[in-house]
mmCIF file of the N, C-alpha and C atoms, coordinates in Angstrom:
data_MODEL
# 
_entry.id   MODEL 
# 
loop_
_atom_site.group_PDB 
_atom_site.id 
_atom_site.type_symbol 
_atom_site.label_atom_id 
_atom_site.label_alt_id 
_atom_site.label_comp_id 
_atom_site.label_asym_id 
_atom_site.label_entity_id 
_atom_site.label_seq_id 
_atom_site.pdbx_PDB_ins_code 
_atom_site.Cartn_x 
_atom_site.Cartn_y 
_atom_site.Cartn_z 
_atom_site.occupancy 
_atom_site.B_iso_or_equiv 
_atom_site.pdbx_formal_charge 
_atom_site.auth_seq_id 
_atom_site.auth_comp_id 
_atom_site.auth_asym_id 
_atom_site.auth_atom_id 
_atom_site.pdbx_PDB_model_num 
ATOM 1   N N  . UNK A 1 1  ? 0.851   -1.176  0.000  1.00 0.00 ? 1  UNK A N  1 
ATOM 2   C CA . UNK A 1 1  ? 0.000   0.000   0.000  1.00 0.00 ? 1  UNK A CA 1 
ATOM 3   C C  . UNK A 1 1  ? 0.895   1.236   0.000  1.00 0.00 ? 1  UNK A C  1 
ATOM 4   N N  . UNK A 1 2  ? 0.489   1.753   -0.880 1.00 0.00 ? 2  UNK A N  1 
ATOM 5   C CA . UNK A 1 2  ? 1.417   3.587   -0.872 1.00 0.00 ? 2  UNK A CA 1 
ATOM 6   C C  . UNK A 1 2  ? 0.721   4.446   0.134  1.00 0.00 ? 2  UNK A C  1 
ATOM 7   N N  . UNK A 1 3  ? 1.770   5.175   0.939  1.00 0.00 ? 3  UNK A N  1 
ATOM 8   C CA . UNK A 1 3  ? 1.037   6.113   1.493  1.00 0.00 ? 3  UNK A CA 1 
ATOM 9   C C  . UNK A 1 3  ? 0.041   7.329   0.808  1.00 0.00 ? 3  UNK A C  1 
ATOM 10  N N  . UNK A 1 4  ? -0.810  7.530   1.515  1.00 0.00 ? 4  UNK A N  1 
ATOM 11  C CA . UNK A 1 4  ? -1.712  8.655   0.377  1.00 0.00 ? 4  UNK A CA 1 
ATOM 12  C C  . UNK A 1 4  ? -1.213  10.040  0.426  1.00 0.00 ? 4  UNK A C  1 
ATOM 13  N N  . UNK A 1 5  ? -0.365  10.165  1.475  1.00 0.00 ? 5  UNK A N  1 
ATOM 14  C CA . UNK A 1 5  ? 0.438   11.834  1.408  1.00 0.00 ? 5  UNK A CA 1 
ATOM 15  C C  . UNK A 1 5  ? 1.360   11.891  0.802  1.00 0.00 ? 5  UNK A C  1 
ATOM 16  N N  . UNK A 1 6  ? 2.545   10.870  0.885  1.00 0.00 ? 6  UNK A N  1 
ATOM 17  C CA . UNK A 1 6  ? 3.825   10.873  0.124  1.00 0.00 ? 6  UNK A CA 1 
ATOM 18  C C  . UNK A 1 6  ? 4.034   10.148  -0.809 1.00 0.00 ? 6  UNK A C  1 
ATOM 19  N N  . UNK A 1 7  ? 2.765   8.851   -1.351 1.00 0.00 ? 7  UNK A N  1 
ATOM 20  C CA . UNK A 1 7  ? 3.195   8.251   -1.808 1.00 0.00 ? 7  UNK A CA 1 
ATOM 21  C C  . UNK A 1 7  ? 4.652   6.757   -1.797 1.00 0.00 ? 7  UNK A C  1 
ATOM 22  N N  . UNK A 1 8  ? 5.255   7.194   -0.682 1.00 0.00 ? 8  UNK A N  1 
ATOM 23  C CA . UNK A 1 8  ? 6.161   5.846   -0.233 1.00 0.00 ? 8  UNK A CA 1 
ATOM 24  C C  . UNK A 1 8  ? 5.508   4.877   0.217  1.00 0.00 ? 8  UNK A C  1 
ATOM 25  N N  . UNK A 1 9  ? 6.002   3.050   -0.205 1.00 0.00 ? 9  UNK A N  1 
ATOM 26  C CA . UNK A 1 9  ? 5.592   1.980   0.595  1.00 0.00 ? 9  UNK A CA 1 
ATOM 27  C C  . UNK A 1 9  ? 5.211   2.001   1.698  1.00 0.00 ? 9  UNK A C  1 
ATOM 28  N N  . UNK A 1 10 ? 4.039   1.715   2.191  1.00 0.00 ? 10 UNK A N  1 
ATOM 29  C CA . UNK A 1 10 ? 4.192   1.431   3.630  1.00 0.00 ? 10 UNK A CA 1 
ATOM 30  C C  . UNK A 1 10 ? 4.445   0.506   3.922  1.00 0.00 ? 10 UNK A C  1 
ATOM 31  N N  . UNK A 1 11 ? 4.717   0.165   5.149  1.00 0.00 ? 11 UNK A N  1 
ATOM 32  C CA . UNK A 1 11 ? 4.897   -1.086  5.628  1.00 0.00 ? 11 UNK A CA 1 
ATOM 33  C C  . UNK A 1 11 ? 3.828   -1.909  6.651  1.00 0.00 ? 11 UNK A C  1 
ATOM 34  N N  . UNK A 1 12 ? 3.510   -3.231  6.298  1.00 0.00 ? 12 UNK A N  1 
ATOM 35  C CA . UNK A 1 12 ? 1.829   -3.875  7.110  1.00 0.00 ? 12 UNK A CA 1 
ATOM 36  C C  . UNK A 1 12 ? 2.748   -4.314  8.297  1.00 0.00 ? 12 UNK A C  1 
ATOM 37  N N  . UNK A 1 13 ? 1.710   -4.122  8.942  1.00 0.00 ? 13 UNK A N  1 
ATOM 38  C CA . UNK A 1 13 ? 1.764   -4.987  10.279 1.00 0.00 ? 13 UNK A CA 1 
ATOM 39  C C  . UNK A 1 13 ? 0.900   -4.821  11.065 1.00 0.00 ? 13 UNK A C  1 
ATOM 40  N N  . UNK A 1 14 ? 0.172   -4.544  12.381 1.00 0.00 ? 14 UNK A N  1 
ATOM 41  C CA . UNK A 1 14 ? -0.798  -5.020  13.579 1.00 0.00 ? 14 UNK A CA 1 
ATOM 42  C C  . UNK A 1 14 ? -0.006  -3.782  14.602 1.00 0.00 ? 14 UNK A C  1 
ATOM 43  N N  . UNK A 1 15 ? -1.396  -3.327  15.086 1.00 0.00 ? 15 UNK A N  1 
ATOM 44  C CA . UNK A 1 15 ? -1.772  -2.286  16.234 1.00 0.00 ? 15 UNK A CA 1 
ATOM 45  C C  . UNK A 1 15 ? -1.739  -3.210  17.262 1.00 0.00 ? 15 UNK A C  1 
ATOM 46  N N  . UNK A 1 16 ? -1.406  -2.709  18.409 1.00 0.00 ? 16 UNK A N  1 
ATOM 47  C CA . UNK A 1 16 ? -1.299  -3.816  19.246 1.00 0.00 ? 16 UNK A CA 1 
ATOM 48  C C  . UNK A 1 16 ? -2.092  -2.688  20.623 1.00 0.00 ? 16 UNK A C  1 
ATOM 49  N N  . UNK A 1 17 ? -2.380  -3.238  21.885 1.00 0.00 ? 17 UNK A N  1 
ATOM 50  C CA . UNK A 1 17 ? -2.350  -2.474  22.548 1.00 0.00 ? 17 UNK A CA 1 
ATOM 51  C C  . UNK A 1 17 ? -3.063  -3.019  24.043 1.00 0.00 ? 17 UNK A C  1 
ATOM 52  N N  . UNK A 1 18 ? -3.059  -2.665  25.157 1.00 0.00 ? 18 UNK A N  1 
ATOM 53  C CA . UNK A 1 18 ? -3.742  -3.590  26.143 1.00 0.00 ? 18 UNK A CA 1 
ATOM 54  C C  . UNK A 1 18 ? -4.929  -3.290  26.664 1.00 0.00 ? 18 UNK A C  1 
ATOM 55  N N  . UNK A 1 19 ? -5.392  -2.503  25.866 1.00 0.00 ? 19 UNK A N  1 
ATOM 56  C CA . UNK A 1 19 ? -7.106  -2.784  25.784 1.00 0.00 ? 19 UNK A CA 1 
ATOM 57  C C  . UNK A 1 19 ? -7.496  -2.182  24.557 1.00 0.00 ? 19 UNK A C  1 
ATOM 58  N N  . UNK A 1 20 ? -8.601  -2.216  23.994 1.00 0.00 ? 20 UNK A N  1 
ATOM 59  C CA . UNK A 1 20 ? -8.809  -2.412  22.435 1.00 0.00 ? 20 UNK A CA 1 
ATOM 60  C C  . UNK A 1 20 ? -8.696  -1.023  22.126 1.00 0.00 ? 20 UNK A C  1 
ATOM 61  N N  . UNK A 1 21 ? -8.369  -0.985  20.566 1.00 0.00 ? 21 UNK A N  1 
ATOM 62  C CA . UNK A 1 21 ? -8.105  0.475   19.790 1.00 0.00 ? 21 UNK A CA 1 
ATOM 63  C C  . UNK A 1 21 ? -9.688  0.830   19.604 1.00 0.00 ? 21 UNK A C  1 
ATOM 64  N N  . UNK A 1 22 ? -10.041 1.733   20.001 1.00 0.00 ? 22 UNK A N  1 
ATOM 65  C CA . UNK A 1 22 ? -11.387 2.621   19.316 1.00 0.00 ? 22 UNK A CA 1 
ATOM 66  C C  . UNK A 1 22 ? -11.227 3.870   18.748 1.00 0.00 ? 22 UNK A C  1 
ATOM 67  N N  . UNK A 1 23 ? -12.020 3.965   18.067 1.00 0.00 ? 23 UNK A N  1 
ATOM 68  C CA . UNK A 1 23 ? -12.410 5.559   17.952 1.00 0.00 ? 23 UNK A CA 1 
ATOM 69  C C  . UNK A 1 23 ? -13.474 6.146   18.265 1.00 0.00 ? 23 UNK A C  1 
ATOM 70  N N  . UNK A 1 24 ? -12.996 7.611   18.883 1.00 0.00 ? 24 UNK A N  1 
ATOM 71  C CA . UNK A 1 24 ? -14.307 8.026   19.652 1.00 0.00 ? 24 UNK A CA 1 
ATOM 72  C C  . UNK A 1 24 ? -14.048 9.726   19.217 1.00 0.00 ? 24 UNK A C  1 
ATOM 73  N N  . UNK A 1 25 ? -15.399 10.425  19.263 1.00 0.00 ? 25 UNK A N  1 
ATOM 74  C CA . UNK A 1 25 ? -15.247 11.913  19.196 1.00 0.00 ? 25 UNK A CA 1 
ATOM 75  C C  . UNK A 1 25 ? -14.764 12.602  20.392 1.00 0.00 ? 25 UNK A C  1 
ATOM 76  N N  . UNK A 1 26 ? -14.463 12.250  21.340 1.00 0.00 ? 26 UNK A N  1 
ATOM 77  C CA . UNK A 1 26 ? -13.762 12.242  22.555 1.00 0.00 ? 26 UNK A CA 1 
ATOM 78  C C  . UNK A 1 26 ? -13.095 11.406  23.284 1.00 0.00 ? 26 UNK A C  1 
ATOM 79  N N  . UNK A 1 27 ? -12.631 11.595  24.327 1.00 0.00 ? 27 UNK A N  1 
ATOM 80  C CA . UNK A 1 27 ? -11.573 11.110  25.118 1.00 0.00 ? 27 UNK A CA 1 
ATOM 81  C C  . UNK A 1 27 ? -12.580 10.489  26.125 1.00 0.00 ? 27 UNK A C  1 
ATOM 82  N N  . UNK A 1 28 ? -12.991 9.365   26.243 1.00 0.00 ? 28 UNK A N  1 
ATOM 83  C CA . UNK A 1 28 ? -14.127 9.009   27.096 1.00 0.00 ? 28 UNK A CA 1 
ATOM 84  C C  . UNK A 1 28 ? -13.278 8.694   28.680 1.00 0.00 ? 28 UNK A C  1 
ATOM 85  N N  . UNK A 1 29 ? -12.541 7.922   28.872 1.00 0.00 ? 29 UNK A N  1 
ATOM 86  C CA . UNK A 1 29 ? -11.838 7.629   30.245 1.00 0.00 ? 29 UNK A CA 1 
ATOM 87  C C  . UNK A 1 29 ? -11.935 6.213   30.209 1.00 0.00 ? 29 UNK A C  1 
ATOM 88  N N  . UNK A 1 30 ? -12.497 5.351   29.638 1.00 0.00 ? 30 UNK A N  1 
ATOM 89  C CA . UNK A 1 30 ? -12.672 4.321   29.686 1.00 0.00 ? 30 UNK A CA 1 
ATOM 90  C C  . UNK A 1 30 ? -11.959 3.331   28.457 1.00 0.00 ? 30 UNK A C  1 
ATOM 91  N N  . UNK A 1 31 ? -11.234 2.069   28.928 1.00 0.00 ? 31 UNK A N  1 
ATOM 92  C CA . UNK A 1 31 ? -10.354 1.471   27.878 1.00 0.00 ? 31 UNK A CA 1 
ATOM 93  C C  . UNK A 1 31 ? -11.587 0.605   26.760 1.00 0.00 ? 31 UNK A C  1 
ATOM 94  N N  . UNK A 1 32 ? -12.635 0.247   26.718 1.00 0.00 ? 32 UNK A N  1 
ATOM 95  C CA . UNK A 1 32 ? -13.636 0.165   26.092 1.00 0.00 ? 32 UNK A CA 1 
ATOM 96  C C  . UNK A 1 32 ? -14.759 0.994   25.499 1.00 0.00 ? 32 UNK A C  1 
ATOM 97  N N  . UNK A 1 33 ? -15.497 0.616   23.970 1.00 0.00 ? 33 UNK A N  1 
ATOM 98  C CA . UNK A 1 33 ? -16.422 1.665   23.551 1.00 0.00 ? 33 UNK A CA 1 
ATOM 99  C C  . UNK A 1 33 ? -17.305 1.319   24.472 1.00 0.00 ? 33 UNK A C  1 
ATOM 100 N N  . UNK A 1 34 ? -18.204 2.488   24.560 1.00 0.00 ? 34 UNK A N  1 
ATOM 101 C CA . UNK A 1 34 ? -19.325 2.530   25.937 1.00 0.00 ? 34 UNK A CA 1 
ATOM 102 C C  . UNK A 1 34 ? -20.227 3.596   25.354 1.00 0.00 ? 34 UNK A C  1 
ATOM 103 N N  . UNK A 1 35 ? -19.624 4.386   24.496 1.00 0.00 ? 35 UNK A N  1 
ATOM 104 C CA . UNK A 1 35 ? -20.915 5.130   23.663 1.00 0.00 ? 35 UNK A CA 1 
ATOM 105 C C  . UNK A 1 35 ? -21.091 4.843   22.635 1.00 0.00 ? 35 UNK A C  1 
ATOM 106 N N  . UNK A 1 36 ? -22.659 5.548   22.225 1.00 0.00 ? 36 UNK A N  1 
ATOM 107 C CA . UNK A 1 36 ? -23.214 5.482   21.067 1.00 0.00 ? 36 UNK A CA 1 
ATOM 108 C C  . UNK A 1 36 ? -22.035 6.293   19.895 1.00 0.00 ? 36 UNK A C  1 
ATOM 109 N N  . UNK A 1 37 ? -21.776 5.432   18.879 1.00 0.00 ? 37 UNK A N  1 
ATOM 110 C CA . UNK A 1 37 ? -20.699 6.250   17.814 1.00 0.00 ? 37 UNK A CA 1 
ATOM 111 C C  . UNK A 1 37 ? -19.551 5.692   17.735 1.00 0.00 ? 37 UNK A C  1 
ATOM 112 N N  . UNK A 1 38 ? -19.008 5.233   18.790 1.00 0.00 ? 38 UNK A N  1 
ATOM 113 C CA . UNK A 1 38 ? -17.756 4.537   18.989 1.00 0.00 ? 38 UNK A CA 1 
ATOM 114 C C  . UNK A 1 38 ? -17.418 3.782   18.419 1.00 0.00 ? 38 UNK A C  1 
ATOM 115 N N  . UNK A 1 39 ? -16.580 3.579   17.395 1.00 0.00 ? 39 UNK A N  1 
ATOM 116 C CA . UNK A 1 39 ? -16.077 2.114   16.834 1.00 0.00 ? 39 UNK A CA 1 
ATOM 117 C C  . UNK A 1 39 ? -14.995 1.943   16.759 1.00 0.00 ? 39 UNK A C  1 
ATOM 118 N N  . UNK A 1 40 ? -15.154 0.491   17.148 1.00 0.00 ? 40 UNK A N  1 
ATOM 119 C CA . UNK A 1 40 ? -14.089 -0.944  17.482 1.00 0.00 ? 40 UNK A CA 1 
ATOM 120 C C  . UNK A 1 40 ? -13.145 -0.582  16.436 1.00 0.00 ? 40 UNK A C  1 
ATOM 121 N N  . UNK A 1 41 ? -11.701 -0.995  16.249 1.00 0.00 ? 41 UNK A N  1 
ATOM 122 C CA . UNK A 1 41 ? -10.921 -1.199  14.864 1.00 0.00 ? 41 UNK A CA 1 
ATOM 123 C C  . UNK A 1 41 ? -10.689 -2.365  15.370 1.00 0.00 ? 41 UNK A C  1 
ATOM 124 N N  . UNK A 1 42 ? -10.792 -3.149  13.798 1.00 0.00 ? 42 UNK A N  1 
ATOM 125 C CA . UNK A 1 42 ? -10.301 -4.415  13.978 1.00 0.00 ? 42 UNK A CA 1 
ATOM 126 C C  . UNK A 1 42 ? -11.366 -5.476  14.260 1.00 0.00 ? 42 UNK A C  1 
ATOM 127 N N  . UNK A 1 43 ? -12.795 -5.104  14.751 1.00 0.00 ? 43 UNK A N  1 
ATOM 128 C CA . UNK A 1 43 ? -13.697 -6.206  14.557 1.00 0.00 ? 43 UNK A CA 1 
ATOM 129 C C  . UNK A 1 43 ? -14.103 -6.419  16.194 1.00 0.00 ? 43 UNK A C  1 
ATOM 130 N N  . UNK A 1 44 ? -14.572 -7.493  16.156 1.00 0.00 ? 44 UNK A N  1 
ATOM 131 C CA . UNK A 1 44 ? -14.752 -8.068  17.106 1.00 0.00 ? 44 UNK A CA 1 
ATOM 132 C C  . UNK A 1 44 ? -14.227 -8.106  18.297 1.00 0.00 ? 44 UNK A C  1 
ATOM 133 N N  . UNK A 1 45 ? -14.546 -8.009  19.695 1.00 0.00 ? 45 UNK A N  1 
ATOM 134 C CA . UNK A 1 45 ? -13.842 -7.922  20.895 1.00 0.00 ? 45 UNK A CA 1 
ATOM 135 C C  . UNK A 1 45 ? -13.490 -10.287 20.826 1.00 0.00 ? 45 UNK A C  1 
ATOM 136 N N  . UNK A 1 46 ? -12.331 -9.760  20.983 1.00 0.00 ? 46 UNK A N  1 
ATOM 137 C CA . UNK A 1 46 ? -12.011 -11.579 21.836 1.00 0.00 ? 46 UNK A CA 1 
ATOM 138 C C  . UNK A 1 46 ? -11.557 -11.506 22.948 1.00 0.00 ? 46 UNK A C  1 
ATOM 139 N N  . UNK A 1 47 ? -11.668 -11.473 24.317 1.00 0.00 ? 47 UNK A N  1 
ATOM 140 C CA . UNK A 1 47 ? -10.903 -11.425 25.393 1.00 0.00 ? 47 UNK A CA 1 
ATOM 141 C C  . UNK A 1 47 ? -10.606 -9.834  25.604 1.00 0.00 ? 47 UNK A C  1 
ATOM 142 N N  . UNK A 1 48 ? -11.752 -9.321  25.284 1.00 0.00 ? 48 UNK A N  1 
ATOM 143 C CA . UNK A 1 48 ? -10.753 -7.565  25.171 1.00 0.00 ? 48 UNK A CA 1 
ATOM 144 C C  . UNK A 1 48 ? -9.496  -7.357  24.166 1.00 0.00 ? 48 UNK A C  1 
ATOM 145 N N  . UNK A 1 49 ? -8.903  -8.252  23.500 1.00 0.00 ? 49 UNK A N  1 
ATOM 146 C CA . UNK A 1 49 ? -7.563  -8.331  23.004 1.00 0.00 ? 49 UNK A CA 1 
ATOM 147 C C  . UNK A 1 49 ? -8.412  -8.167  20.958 1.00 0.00 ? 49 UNK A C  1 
ATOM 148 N N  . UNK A 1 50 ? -7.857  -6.719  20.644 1.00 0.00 ? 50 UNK A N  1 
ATOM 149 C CA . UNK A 1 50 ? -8.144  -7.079  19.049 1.00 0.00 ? 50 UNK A CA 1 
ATOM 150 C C  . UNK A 1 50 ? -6.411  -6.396  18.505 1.00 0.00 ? 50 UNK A C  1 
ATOM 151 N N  . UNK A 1 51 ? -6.856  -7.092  17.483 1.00 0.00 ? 51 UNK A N  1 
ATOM 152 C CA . UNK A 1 51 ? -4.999  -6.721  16.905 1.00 0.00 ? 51 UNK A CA 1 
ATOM 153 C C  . UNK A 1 51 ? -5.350  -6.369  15.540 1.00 0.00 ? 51 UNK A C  1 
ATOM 154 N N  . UNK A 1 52 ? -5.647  -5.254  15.201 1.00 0.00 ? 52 UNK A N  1 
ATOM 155 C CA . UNK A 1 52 ? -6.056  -4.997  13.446 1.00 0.00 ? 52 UNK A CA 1 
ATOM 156 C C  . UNK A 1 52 ? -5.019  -4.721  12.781 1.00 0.00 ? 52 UNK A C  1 
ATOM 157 N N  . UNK A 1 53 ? -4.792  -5.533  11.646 1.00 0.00 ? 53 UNK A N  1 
ATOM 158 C CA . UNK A 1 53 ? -3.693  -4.686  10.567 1.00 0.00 ? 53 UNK A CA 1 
ATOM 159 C C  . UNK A 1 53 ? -3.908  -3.525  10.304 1.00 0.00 ? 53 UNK A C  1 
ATOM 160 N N  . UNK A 1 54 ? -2.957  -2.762  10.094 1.00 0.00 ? 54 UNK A N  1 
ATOM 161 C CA . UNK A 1 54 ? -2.386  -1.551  9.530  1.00 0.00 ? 54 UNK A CA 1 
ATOM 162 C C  . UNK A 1 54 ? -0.919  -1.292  8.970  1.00 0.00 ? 54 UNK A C  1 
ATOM 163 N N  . UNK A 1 55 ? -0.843  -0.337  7.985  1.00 0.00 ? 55 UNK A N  1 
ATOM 164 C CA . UNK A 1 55 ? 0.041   0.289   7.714  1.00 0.00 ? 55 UNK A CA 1 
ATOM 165 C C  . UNK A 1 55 ? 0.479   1.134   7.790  1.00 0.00 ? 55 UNK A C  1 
ATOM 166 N N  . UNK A 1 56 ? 1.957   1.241   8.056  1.00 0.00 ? 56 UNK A N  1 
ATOM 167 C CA . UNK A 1 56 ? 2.508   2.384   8.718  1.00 0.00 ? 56 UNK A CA 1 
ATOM 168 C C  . UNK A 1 56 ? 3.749   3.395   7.757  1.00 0.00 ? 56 UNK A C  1 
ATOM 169 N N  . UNK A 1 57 ? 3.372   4.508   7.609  1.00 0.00 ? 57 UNK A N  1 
ATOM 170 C CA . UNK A 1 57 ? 4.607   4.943   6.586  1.00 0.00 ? 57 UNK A CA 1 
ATOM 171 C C  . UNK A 1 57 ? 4.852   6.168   8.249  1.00 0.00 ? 57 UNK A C  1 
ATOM 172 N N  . UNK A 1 58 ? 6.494   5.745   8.257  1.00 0.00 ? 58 UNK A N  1 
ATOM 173 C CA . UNK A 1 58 ? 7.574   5.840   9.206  1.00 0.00 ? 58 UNK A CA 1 
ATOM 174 C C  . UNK A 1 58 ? 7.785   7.591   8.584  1.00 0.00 ? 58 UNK A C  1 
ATOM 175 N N  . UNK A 1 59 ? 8.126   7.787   7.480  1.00 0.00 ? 59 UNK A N  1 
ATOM 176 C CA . UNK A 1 59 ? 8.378   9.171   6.924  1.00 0.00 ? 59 UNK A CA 1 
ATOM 177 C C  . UNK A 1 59 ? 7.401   10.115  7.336  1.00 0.00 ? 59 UNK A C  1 
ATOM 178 N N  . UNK A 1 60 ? 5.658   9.748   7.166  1.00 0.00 ? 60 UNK A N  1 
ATOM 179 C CA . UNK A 1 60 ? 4.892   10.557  7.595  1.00 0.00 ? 60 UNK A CA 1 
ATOM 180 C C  . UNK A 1 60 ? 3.984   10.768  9.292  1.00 0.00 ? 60 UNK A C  1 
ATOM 181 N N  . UNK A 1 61 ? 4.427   9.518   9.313  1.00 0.00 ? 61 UNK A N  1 
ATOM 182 C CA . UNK A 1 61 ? 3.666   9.084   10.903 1.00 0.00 ? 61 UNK A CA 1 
ATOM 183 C C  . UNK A 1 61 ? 2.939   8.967   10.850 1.00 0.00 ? 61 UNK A C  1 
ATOM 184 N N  . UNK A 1 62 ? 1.871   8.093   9.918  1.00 0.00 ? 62 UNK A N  1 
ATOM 185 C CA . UNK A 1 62 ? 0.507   7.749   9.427  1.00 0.00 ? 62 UNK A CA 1 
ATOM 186 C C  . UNK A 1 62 ? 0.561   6.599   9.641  1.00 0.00 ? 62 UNK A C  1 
ATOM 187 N N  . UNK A 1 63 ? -0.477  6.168   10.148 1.00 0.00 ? 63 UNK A N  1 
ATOM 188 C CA . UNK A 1 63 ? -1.042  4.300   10.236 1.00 0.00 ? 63 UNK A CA 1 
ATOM 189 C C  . UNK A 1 63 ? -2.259  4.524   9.832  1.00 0.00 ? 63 UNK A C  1 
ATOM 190 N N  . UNK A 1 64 ? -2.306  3.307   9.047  1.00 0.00 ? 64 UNK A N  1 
ATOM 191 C CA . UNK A 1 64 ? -3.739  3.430   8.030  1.00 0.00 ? 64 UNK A CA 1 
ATOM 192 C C  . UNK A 1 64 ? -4.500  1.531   8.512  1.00 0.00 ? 64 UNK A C  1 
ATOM 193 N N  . UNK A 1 65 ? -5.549  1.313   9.044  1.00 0.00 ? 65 UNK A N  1 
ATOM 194 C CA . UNK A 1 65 ? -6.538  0.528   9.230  1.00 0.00 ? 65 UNK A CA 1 
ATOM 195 C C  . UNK A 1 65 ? -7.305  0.052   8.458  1.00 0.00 ? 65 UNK A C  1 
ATOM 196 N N  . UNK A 1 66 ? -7.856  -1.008  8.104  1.00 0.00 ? 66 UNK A N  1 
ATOM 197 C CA . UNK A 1 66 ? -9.138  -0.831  7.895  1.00 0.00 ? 66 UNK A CA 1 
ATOM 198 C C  . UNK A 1 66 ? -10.125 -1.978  9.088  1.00 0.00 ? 66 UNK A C  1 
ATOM 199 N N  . UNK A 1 67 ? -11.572 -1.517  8.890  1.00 0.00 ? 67 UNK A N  1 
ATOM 200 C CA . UNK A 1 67 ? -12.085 -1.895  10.151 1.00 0.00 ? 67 UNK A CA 1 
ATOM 201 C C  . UNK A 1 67 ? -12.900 -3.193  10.084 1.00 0.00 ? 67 UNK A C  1 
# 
């Protein structure tokens, strides 16, 4: 995958983290989604533990997901 700003390779690999990656329109306080809007990356909760691929271009400091 090319990055979409610079155009260089990125490189794949997995988000890692010790409680799951979300996205939220705020900073809720909590290591889980708990509001309406919130979404999971990466799918499914297993054990609290999700590991989604992404790519990372190192030049721009972009990691790119999909969900």
């Amino acid at each position: 995958m090319q990055c979409p700003y610079c155009g260089k390779e990125m490189e794949e690999g997995y988000l890692s983290s010790r409680s799951p990656v979300f996205w939220s329109e705020g900073v809720s306080g909590l290591p889980i989604p708990t509001r309406s809007g919130e979404f999971l990356l990466g799918g499914k909760l297993a054990g609290l533990i999700s590991r989604p691929k992404a790519h990372l271009c190192r030049d721009c400091g972009v990691v790119i997901t999909r969900c």
